[in-house]
N, C-alpha and C positions, 0 to 999 in steps of 0.2 A: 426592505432593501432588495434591490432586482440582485439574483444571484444568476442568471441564466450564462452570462460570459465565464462561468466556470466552467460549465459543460464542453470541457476542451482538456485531455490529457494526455502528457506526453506519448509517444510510439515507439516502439522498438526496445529494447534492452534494457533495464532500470539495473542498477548494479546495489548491493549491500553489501554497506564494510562490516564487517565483526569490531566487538570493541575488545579492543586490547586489557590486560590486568597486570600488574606489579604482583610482586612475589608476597606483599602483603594485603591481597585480593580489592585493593585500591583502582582505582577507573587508571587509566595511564592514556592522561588528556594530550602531552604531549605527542604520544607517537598515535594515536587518534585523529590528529590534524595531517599529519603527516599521511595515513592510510587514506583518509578523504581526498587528498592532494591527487595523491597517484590514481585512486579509483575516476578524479576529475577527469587527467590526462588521459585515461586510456577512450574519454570521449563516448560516452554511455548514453543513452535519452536521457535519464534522470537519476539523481541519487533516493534509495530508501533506504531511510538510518533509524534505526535500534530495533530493526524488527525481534523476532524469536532469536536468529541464528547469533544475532549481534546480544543474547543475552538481554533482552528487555526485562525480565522476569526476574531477572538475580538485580536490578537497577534498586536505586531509593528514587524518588521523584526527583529531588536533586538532581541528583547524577544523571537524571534520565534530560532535565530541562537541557543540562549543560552540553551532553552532546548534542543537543537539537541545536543550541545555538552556534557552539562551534562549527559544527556542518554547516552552516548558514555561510557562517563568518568565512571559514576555509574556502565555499565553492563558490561565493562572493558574484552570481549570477551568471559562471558557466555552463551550467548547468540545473534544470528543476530541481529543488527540493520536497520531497515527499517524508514525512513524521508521520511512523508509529507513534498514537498515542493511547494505544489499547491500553485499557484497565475495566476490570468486572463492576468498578463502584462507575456510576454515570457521573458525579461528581470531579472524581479526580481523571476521569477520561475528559471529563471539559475544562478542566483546568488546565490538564495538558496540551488540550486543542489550541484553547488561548493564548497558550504562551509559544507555540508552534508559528501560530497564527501572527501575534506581535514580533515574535524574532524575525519574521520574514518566508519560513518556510513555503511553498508554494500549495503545498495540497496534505492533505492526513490520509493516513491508513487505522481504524477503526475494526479489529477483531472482534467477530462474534464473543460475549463474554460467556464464559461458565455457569451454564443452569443445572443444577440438581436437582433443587424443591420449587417446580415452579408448575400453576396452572397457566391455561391459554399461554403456552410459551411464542406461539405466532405472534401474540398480540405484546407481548414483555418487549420482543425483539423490536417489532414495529414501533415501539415507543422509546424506544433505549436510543436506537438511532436518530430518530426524530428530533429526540430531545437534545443532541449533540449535533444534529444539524442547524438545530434553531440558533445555538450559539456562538457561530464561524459561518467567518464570509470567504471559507473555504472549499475548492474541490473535495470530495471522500472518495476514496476506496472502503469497501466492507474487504471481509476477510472470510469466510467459512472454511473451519476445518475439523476433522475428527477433534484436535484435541480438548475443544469446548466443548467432547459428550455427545455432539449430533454434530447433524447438517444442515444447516438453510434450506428449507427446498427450493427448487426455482420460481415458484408459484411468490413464493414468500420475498425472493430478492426481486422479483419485477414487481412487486406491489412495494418496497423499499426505492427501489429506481424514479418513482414517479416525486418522490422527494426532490426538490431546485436541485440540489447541489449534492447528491449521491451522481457520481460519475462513473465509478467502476467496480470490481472487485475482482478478487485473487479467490479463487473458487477452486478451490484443492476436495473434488469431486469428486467421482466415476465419472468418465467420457459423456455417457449417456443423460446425465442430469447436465452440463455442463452445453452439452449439444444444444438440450431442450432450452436452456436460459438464454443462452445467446440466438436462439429463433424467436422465442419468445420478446425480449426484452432490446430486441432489434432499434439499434439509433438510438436510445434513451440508456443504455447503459454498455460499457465494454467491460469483457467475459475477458476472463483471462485465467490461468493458471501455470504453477510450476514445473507442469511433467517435462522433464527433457526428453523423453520417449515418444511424445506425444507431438510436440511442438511444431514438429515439421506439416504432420497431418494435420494439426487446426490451422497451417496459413491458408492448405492448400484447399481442404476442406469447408474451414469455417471462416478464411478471408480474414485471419486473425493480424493486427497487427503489434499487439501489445503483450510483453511476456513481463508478468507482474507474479515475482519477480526473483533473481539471482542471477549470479554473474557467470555460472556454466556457459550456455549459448552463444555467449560473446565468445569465447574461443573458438566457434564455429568459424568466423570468421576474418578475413586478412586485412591489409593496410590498403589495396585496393580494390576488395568485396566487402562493404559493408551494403548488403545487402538488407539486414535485419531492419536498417532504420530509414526505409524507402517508406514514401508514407508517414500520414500524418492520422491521429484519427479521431475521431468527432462525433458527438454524441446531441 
């Protein structure tokens, strides 16, 4: 199946809700819908739900399905839906995907997993994502950050990008490695990262349009300068 029309991801702002908890450490799906609701209205490129900040990690898979599909349900196509479906087992990350995928969500986010004991770790990654890409007729974002223990080099995510339907990632770098990707992996993949320090100097420097992702930046902005979400961009 041609996956090439995924090669299209939103621009500008992507916002994450946190997920809320009841006082007996319970998901609390109702005021969940309600955080969705509001992050809709405040008109964001796209929503990304259950990353790290939103507590992905303390989730069951359950509870991790359920806010996927709520978010779905809630933003009901005002906006793109982007699913965290990191997990270190490649199984229950593609099970996640699929059901991301069937609920409707628009695109996944895919965290480097946790290597310890591992040879040719280039070649584990290479295949980890591969293998979760073979299975969704979805856009990906990859994820690199210290907390999987390393870092993807760039060498490694442009040889990942040449995958159909790998689109982007959230590359939580040093500037310098980050630079090098997005020269490197030009039109075939969009670079992106969280620094709010940094953000102004990669539009201007690196023609960045996409801040993948949190919702600080968007207060940069007023009700008649939404400047962040000029542009569209395209891989």
């Amino acid at each position: 199946m041609s996956k090439q029309p995924l090669r299209t991801v939103p621009h500008g702002v992507m916002h994450v809700p946190v997920t809320p908890f009841k006082d007996d450490m319970s998901v609390d799906y109702a005021t969940f819908e309600k955080l969705v609701d509001w992050h809709v209205r405040q008109k964001p490129s796209s929503l990304c739900v259950i990353l790290h900040i939103a507590e992905s990690v303390s989730l069951t898979i359950e509870e991790h399905k359920k806010l996927i599909e709520i978010s779905v349900k809630v933003t009901n196509g005002r906006v793109p839906v982007i699913a965290n479906v990191s997990n270190a087992g490649t199984e229950i990350a593609i099970d996640l995907a699929r059901h991301a995928e069937k609920v409707g969500a628009n695109s996944i986010v895919v965290h480097a997993p946790v290597l310890h004991f591992t040879t040719k770790q280039d070649e584990t990654l290479y295949q980890y994502y591969k293998t979760i890409s073979e299975q969704v007729n979805l856009g990906i974002a990859m994820w690199s950050h210290p907390d999987s223990g390393y870092l993807m080099s760039p060498e490694l995510c442009a040889r990942i990008a040449d995958l159909p339907n790998i689109v982007a990632i959230k590359y939580s770098v040093p500037r310098p490695m980050y630079v090098q990707l997005t020269e490197m992996a030009h039109r075939k993949l969009i670079v992106s990262t969280s620094s709010e320090d940094e953000w102004f100097d990669n539009i201007v420097e690196l023609d960045w349009r996409l801040y993948l992702c949190s919702s600080p930046p968007y207060l940069l902005q007023t009700k008649h300068d939404r400047r962040m979400q000029i542009g569209r961009a395209h891989v």
